[in-house]
Structures are given as C-alpha cells and as structure tokens.
C-alpha positions in Angstrom: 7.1 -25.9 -15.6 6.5 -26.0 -11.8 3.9 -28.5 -10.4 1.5 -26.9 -8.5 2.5 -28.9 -5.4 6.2 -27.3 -5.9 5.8 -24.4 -6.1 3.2 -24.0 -3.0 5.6 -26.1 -1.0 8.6 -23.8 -1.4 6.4 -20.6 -0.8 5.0 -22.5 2.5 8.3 -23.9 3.7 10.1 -20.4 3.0 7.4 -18.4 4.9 7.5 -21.3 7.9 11.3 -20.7 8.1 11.4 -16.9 8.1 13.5 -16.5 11.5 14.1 -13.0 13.3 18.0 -14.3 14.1 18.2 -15.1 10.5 17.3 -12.4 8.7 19.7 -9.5 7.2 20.2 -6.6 9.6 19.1 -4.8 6.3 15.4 -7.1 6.0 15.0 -6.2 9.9 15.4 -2.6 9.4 13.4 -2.5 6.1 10.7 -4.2 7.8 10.7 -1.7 10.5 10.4 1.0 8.5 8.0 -0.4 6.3 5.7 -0.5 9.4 6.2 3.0 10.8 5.0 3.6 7.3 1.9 1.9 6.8 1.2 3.2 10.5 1.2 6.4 9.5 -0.9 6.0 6.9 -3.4 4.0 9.2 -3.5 7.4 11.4 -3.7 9.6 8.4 -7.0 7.8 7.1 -8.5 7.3 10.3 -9.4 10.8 10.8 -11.7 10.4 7.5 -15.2 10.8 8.8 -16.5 7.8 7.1 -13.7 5.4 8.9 -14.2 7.2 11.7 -17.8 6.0 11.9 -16.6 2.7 10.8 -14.4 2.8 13.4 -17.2 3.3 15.7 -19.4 0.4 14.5 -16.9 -2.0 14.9 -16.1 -0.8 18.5 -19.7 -1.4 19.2 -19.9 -4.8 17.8 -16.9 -5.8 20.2 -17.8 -8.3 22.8 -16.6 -6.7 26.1 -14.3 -4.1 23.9 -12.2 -5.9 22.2 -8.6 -7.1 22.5 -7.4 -4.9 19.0 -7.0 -1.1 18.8 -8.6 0.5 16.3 -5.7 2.7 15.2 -6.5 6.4 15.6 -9.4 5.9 18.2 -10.3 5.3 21.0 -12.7 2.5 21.3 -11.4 -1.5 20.2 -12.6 -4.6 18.4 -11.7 -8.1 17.6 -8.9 -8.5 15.1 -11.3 -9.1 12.6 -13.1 -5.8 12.6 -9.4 -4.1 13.3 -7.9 -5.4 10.8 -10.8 -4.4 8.3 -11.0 -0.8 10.3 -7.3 0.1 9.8 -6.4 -1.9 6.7 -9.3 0.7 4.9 -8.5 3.8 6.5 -4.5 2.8 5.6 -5.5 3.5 2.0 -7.9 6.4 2.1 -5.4 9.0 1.8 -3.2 7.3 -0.8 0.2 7.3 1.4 0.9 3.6 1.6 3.9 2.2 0.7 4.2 -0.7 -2.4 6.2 -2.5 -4.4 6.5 -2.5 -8.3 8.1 -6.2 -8.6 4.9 -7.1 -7.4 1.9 -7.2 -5.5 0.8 -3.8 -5.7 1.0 -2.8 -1.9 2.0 -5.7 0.1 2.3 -3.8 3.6 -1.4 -2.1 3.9 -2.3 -6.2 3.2 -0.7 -7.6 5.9 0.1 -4.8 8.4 -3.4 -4.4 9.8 -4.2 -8.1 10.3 -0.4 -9.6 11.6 -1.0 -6.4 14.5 -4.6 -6.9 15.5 -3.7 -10.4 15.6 -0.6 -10.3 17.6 -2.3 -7.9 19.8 -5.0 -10.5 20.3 -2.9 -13.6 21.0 -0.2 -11.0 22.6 2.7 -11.8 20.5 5.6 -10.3 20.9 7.6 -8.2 18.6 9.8 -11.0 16.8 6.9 -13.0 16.2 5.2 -10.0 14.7 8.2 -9.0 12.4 8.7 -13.0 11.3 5.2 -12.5 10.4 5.1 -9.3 8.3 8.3 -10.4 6.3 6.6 -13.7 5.6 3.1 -12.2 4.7 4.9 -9.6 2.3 7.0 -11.7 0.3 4.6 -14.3 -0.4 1.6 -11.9 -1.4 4.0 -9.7 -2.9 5.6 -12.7 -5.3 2.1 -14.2 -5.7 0.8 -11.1 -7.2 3.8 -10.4 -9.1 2.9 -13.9 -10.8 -0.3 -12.7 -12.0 -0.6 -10.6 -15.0 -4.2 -8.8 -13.9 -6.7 -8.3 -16.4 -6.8 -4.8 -17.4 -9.6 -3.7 -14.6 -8.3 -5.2 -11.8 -7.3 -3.5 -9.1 -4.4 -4.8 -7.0 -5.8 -3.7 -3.5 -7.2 -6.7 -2.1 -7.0 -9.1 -4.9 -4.0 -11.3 -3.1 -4.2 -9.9 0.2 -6.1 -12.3 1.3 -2.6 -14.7 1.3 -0.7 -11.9 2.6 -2.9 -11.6 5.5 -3.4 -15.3 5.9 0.7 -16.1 6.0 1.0 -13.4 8.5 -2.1 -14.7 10.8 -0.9 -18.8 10.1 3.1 -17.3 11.5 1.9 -16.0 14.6 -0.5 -18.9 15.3 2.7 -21.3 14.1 1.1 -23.6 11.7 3.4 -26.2 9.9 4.8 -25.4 6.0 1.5 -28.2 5.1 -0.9 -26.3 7.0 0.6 -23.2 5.5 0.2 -24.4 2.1 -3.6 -25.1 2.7 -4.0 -21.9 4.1 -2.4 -20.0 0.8 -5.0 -22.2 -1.2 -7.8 -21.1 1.0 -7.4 -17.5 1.0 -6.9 -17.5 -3.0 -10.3 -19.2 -3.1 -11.4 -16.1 -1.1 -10.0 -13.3 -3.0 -12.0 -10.1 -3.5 -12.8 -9.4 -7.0 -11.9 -5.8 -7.1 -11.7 -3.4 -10.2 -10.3 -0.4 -10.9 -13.4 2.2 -11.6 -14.6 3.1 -8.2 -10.8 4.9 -7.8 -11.0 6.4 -11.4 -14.5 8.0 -10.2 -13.8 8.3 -6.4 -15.9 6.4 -5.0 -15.1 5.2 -1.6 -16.0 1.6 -1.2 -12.7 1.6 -3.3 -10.6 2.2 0.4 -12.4 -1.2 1.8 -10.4 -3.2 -0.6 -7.7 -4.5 1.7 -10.3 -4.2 4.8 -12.1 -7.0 3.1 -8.6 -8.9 2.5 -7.7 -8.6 5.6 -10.8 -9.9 7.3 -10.8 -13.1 5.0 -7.0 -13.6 5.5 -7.8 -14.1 8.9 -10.7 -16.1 8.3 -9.1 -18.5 6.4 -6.6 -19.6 8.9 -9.5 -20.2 11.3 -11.4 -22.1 8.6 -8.0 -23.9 7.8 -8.4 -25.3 11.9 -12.3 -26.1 11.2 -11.2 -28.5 8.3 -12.2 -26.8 5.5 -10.4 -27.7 1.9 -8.7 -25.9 -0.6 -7.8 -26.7 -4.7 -4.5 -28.1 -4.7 -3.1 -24.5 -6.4 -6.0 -22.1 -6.1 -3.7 -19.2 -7.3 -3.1 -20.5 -10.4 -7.5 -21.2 -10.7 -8.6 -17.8 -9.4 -5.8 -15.7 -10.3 -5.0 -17.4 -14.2 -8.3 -18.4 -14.4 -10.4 -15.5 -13.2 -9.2 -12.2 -12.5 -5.5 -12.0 -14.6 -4.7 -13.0 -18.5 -1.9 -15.1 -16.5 -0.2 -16.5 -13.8 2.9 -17.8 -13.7 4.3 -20.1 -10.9 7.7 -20.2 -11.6 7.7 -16.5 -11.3 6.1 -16.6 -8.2 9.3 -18.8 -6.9 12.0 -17.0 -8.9 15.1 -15.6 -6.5 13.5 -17.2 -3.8 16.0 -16.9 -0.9 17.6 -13.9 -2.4 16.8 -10.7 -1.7 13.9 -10.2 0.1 10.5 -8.1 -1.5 10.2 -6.0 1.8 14.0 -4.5 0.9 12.7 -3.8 -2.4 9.9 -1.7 -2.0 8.8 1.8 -2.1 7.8 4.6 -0.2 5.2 7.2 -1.6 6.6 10.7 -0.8 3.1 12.5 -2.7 -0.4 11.3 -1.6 -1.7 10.0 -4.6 -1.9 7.0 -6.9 1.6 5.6 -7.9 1.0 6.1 -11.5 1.0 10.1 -11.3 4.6 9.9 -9.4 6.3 9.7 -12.2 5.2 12.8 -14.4 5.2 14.5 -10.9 8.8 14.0 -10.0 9.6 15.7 -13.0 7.0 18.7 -13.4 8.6 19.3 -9.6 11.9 19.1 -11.1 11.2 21.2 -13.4 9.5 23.6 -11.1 12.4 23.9 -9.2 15.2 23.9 -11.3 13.8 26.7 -13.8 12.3 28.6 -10.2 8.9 28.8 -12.2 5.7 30.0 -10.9 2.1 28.2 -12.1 0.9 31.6 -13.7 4.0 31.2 -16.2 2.5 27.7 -17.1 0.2 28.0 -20.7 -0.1 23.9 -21.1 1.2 20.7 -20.2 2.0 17.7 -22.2 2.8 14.6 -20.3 3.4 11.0 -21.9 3.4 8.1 -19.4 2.6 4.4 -18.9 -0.5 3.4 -21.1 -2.6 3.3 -17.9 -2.0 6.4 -17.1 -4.5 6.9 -20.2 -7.4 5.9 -17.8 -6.4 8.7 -15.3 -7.0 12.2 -17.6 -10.2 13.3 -16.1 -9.2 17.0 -15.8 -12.0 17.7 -13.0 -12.7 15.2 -11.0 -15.4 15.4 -8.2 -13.9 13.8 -4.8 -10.3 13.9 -3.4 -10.0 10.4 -3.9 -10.7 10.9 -7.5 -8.5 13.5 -7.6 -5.7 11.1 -6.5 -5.8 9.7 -9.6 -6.0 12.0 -12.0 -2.7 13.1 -13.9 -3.8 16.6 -14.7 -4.6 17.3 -11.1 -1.9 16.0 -9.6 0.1 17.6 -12.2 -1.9 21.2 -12.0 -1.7 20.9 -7.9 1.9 20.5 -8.2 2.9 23.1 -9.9 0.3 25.8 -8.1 1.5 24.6 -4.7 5.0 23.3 -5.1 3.9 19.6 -3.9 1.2 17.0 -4.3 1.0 16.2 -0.9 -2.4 15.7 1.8 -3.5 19.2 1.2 -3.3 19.0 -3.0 -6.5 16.9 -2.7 -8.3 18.5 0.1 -11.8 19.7 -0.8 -10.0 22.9 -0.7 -8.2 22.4 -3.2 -10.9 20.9 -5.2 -12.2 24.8 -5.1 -9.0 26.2 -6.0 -9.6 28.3 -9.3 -5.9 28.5 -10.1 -5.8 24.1 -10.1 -8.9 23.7 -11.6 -7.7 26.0 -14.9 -4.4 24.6 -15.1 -5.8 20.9 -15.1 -8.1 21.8 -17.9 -4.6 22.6 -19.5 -3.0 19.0 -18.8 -2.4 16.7 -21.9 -1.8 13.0 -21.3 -0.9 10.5 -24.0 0.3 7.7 -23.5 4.1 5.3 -24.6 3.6 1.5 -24.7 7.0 1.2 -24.4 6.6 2.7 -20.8 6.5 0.5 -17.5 6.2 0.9 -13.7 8.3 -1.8 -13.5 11.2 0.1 -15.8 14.2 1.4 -14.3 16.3 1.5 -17.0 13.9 4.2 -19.3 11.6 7.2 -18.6 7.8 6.1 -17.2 7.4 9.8 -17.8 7.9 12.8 -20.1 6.8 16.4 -19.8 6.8 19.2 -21.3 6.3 22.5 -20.3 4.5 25.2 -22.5 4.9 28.9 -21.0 2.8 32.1 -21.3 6.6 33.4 -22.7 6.4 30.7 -25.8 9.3 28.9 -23.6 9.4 24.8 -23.6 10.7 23.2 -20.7 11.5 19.4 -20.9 11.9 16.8 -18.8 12.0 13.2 -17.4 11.4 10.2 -14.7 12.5 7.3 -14.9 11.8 5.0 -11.0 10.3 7.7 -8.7 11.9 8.7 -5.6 11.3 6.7 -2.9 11.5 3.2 -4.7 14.5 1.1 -3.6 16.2 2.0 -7.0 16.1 5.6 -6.0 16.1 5.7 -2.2 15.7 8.2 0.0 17.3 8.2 3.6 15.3 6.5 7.0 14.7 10.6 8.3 12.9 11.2 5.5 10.2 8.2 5.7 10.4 9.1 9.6 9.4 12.9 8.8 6.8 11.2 6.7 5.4 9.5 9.2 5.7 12.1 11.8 4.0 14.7 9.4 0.9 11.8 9.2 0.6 10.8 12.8 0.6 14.2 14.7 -2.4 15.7 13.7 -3.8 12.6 15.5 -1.5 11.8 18.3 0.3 14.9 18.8 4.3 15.4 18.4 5.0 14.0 21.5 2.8 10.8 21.2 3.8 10.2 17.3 7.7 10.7 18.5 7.3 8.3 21.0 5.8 5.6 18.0 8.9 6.0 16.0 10.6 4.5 19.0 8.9 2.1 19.9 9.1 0.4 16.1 12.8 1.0 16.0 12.7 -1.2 19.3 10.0 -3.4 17.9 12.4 -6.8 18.1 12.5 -6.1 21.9 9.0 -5.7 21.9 7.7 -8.2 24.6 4.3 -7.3 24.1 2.2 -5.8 21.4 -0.3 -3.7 23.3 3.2 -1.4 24.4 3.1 -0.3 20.6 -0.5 0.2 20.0 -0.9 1.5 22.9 1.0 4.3 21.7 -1.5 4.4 18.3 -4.7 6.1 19.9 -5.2 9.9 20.8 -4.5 11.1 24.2 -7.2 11.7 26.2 
C-alpha cells in the first residue's frame, strides 16, 4: 500500500513539473481542444436566464469591475465570482466534456478557475495550458480513486483539487506547497448528490461553481497558514462521500499517458449515461431509414444506473437530460438529442411525450461506463409492422476509444458559441485557442468571449 505522504508527493511533484516544452505535441493539442470545448459550453449556458442574472450579481459585487470576464456577458468580476459564474453555466446545458477513467468531468472543474485566474494575474498562454493539464490529471486521477457512494454526484465533489492545482500552477507554488494545497481543497469538497439532476432542479448546475470558488480559496488559505490532514482524500473521499478510495490507483501510469488525451467529448446535450442507448437508437434510425410514427415500443438495457434515469415525463429540460426515455423518444422524433431535444418546446411536443411513455429501461450489472470491450447498451426496436430492430453501443462516440476528428468538436463549438457571439466573433475564438501557446496575455482570448456590442 502507498503511504499517504507518497502518494500526495508524486501527485504534487508531477503537477509542479508539468512543462509546456515537455509535453507531447498530442497533450498540447488535446488540451487545446479540450478548452475550445468547455468554452463553448460556458457560452451555451450563459444565455440561461437564471446565469444570466447570476452573471449580473456577480458583476455588481465587483470592486471597480473586475479583472475576470464573465463569459457570455458583458459586465466582469473577481476570479472568484467568474469562476463560480462560468464553471455553473458550463454545465447547464449538459455539453461539457469528461472522462470515464475518472473524475467525471475534469475540464468544467478547472477551466473556469485556471482562466479567471490567469486573467487576473495576466498569465500568459503557456502558463495557462501547464495549468489546465496539471489541474485535469490530478482531479481526474483523484476521483478515479474514489469509488462514490451510490448518490454522489461527481460534479464538484473533487473539483475543488482540480481547481486548486490549476490556481497553485499559475501562482507557482513548490511540489510541498502543492501537496498542502491538494489536502486543503479535499477538506473543502462539496457534498453533492445526485437527486436535484434526476428531478431537475437547478441548484444541481452550481456544483462545479461552488468547486471552483473553493479551489481558489484554498490556495489563498494555503498563503494565510492554514493546515491540512496529511491525506485528506483518502478522509473525506474513503471516509465520507465514496465506499472507497484507493491511492495507489490514484498514482497508477503516472507519467504515461496523460488523462486530458483520454477524455471525451459529448456530441448530444445530455447526461453521459443516455449516450450510449442513443448512439444506437440513432444507428438504428439511420441505417433502417425509420420514421418515429413506425416506432410501437422500446426496450433498452443499460448500465444499472441508468435504472435511476426512467422517469418517462419529466418536468424541466434539465430533468429531461437525464431521462433515458426522453432522450431516447426525442431522438428518434427528431433525428438527434441535441440543444433543441430539451427545449421547453420540446417538453410540449405530443409526438415525444407519447413515445417516452413507450421507453422500457432495465438494467445489466455486467454493464460499465468504463467498458470498452462489451455493450453499455442494447435496444430494441418494436414497430407498428410487428418488425424488431436490434442493436448495440459499446464506448460512445466521441470518447478517445472512438474518436471523432478536431472539425467536428470545432463545429461543436461553433454551433454553441454563435448564438452568443456571432459567426464571426465565435470563428475568431477557435483561433485564438489553436494559438493559445503564443498567447502573451489572457485578456486577448477572453476578450474574444463576450457579445459584441
């Protein structure tokens, strides 16, 4: 068994090392891309009307406006209230990227703070890519250590370290100071469960706002002289909110590939856990050129969470997001399970509502998220013609095991930002990221993240 001290030391001196000039072309690039991502997501939720009103509280609680840009808007804020502003509306919509060896969604945990921070200290563009690598593989292998307790939602519940090794890179504290701050941030860790998603509630979307803020506290309380538990992962995590944690799993491969390479991109705009009956009702859809109105039932077996996400009618978008027979129903009615499959409008679409009602789930123990080497999904398709249609999904498209080419995250990300920006302005964005290592000053990208006047 690792020693506590070990295993925090090789985490803190790995994340102190992470070097721009060091890293694999590949990291760098993933790294970009994994940014344009999450910034599209950022703009996405920001036009919410409750962020947007968040938005504008924290711009008026700004001494003398602010040095961060509240993504989206106009006004500004310190990097505390950014960070908590753009980290929540990053997740409202259910676009963010993650990563299924760990961590749930590393990037919408330390995104948000590593760029209002940077903007505040005026980084530059290395400093802020040395500091999202090093925030997303040490959340990201820190939460992959913990087995959560069946409630717990990942948003938040570690994103406190991936916020806090991102903030403690671009102020340049030591591997020992690094290790302290690690310890710190666990002790602050959100307790956050799953139900508000299941039954839409949106206090849910503040998860990695809250993160985010006390990542960045903990660095400054880290300067103030507060103390930490010598491993308070393996107290709060294996002692509170997961059955357990394991360190030596937290430290496994360290070196080797890195987490941000490994992730996934969400190419429908809702809860991981429907992707993978969705890819294949949409292969389905496709390959057999069916229409909804030939659809009588669907069966669907899936991951034993996905037990938890059968509510046939549920009453916001965001609960809507994660319901399998919704998703599922949308799908096949509109050919995708994109941003406009959980509109309010298309909470009052007869056609969806009927054909949820008609959605089975059960459920295969033998099923993982973490599986690529046997279905997470099976459907079957019952039509009005006493037809089946079967099919299967293994690791959705999108994941690093299945990848899809850089034009097609960039058309995501283009499809996100333009309502906001316009075409020109959101263009302009995927630019300036691909440059981001030439970046000599923050405020030239974010300046790019507000609407035109």
């Amino acid at each position: 068994m690792t020693s506590p001290v070990a295993y925090l030391d090789r985490l803190a001196r790995w994340a102190e090392a992470v070097r721009l000039d060091a890293l694999p072309p590949a990291a760098v690039d993933a790294a970009k891309l994994v940014l344009l991502d999450t910034l599209g997501a950022m703009l996405a939720g920001s036009a919410e009307p409750e962020n947007g009103k968040l938005a504008a509280l924290a711009a008026a609680r700004a001494p003398s406006g602010g040095a961060a840009t509240l993504i989206g808007h106009t006004g500004r804020a310190d990097a505390y209230w950014a960070a908590l502003v753009n980290a929540t509306a990053g997740v409202a919509l259910e676009v963010d990227e993650g990563n299924r060896w760990g961590g749930g969604h590393p990037a919408i945990h330390t995104v948000p703070g590593a760029l209002a921070l940077a903007e505040e200290l005026d980084a530059d563009g290395r400093a802020l890519i040395e500091a999202v690598v090093a925030g997303y593989e040490l959340g990201s292998r820190l939460g992959g250590a913990t087995i959560a307790r069946a409630n717990v939602h990942s948003h938040g519940t570690w994103g406190t370290i991936s916020t806090a090794v991102a903030a403690a890179r671009l102020r340049e504290r030591p591997a020992e100071a690094l290790r302290e701050i690690v310890n710190l941030a666990a002790s602050m860790t959100p307790a956050n469960s799953w139900t508000p998603a299941l039954q839409g509630a949106t206090i849910r979307n503040l998860y990695p706002g809250r993160s985010a803020w006390q990542g960045l506290l903990a660095v400054e309380l880290h300067g103030c002289g507060f103390t930490g538990l010598p491993d308070a992962p393996a107290d709060v995590y294996g002692g509170i909110l997961a059955e357990r944690f394991d360190p030596d799993a937290a430290v496994a491969e360290l070196g080797g590939p890195l987490r941000i390479e490994r992730n996934y991109v969400k190419l429908h705009a809702c809860c991981r856990y429907n992707h993978f009956a969705l890819d294949a009702v949409l292969a389905l859809r496709a390959e057999h050129r069916i229409d909804a109105s030939q659809v009588a039932r669907v069966h669907v077996t899936t991951i034993p969470f996905g037990l938890r996400m059968a509510d046939p009618a549920p009453a916001t978008p965001l609960a809507a997001r994660f319901s399998i027979p919704w998703a599922v129903a949308a799908a096949l009615v509109l050919g995708h399970a994109g941003l406009d499959a959980f509109r309010p409008t298309a909470l009052a679409d007869a056609r969806i509502q009927a054909l949820a009602r008609r959605v089975e789930v059960a459920a295969d123990p033998a099923m993982s998220p973490r599986r690529d080497d046997a279905p997470t999904a099976r459907v079957r398709l019952t039509l009005a013609d006493g037809r089946g249609l079967a099919g299967a999904a293994t690791v959705p498209r999108g994941d690093a095991a299945q990848p899809v080419e850089r034009q097609v995250v960039v058309d995501k990300f283009l499809a996100l930002a333009t309502p906001v920006l316009g075409a020109r302005h959101a263009g302009e964005v995927v630019g300036a990221v691909q440059d981001l290592d030439r970046l000599k000053h923050p405020r030239d990208l974010t300046a790019l993240l507000v609407p035109l006047a």
